[in-house]
C-alpha positions as CSV (number, residue, x, y, z in Angstrom):
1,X,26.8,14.8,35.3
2,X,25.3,16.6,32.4
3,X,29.0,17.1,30.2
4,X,28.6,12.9,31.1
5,X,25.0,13.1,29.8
6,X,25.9,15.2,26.5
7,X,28.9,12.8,25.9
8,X,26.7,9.7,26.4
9,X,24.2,11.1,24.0
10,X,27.0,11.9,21.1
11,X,28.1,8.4,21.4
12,X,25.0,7.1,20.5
13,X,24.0,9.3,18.0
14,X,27.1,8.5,16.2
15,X,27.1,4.8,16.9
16,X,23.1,4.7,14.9
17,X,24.3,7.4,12.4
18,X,27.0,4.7,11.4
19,X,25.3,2.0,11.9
20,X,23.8,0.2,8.4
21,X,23.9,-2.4,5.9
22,X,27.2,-3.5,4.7
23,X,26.4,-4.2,1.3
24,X,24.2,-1.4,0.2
25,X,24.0,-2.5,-3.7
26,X,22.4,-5.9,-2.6
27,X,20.6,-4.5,0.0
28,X,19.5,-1.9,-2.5
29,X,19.2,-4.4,-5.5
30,X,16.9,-6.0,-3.1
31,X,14.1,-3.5,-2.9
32,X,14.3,-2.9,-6.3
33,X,13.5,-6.0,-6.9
34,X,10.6,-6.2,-4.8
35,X,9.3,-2.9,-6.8
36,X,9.5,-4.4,-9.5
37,X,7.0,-7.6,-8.2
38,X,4.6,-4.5,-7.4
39,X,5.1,-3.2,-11.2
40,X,4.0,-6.4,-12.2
41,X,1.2,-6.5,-10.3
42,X,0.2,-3.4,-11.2
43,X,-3.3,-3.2,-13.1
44,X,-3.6,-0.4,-15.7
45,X,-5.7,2.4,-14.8
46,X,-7.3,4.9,-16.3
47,X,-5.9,9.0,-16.4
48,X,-6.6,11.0,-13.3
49,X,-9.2,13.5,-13.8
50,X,-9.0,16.3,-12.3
51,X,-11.8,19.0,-13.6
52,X,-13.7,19.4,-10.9
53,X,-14.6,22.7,-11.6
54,X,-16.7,24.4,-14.3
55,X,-16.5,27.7,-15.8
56,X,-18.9,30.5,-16.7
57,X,-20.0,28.4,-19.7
58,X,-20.3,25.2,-17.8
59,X,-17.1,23.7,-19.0
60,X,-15.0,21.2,-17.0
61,X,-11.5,23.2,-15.9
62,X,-8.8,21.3,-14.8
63,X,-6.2,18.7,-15.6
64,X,-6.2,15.0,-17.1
65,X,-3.2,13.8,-15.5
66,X,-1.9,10.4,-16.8
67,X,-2.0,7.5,-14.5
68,X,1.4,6.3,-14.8
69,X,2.9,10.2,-14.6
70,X,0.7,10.8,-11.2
71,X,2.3,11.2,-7.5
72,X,-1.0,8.8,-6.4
73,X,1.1,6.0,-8.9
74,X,4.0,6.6,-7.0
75,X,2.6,6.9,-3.3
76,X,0.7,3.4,-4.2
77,X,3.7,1.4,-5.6
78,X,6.2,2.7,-2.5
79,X,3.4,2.3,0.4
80,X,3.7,-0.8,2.1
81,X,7.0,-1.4,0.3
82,X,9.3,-1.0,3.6
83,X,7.5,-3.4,5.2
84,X,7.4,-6.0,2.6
85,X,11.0,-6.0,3.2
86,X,10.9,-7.5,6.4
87,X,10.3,-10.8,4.0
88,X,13.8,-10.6,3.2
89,X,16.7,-12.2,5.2
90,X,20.4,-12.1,4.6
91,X,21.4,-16.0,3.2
92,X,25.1,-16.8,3.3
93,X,25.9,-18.2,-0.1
94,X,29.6,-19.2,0.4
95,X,32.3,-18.2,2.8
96,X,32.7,-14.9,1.3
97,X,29.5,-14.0,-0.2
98,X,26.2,-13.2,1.4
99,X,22.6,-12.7,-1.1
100,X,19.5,-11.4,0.5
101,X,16.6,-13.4,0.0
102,X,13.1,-13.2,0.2
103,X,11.7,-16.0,2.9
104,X,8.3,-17.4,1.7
105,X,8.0,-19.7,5.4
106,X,10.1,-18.8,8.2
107,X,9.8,-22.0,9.9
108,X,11.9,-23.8,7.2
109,X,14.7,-21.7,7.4
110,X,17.9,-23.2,7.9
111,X,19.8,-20.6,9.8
112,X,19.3,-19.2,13.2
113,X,15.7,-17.5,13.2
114,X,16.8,-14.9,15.3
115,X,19.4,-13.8,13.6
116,X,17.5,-13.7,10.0
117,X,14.4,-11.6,11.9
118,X,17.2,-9.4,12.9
119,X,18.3,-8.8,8.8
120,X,14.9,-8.3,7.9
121,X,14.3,-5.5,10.2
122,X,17.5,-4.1,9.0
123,X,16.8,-4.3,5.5
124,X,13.5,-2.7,6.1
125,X,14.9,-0.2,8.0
126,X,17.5,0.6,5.6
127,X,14.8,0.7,2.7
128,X,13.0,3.6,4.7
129,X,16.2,5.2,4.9
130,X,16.8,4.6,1.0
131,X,13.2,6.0,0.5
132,X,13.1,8.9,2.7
133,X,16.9,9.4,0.5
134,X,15.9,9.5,-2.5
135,X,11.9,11.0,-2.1
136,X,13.0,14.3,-3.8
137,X,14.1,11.8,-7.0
138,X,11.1,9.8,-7.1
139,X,8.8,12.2,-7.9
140,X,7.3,11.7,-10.7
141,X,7.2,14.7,-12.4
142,X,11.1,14.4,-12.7
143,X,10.4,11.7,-15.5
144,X,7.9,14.3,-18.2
């Protein structure tokens, strides 16, 4: 019963683990557009003070870190991104090519609604994946 159990288990821990989008690069071109519709949207900001602390002579101590350097820039433009991505379904272009898209009404959609709900929680899935991925790269003091 439990070698059974175990062997269950294995099978589908390998079946999820190999499970994922087949075309990464549009699924991935994808999300980069949508960051780039948040970069857009994105109103300038002031630096990020940081002296919060004075010193024997009353001086501010600290940093000034610049807005568009700053983890908070980062943190803001990738929240919420994953889940914008369930906007996006997979559109069959021709007999051999596929394009995700970003669906402004679902209701108008002119394949089965099921089945594009389905991509969209795939592609958002994938782009927490892709995030989660690529976190260590993202940061933004990588880019001084």
């Amino acid at each position: 019963m439990a070698r059974s159990l175990l062997w269950l288990v294995s099978i589908f821990s390998t079946f999820s683990i190999a499970y994922c989008i087949d075309d990464k690069c549009a699924a991935c071109n994808a999300v980069a557009a949508e960051l780039e519709i948040q970069l857009s949207k994105e109103k300038p900001r002031n630096h990020l003070d940081m002296r919060h602390r004075l010193d024997s002579k009353g001086q501010r101590q600290g940093k000034v870190i610049d807005y568009r350097m700053s983890e908070l820039r980062a943190v803001e433009l990738l929240d919420g991104l994953c889940e914008k991505m369930q906007d996006y379904t997979l559109e069959k272009i021709d007999s051999s090519r596929q394009e995700w898209i970003k669906v402004d009404n679902w209701d108008i959609l002119t394949i089965d609604k099921q089945e594009a709900k389905a991509y969209s929680k795939d592609i958002s899935s994938y782009c927490g994946r892709l995030l989660e991925e690529t976190e260590d790269e993202v940061n933004p003091q990588c880019c001084l």
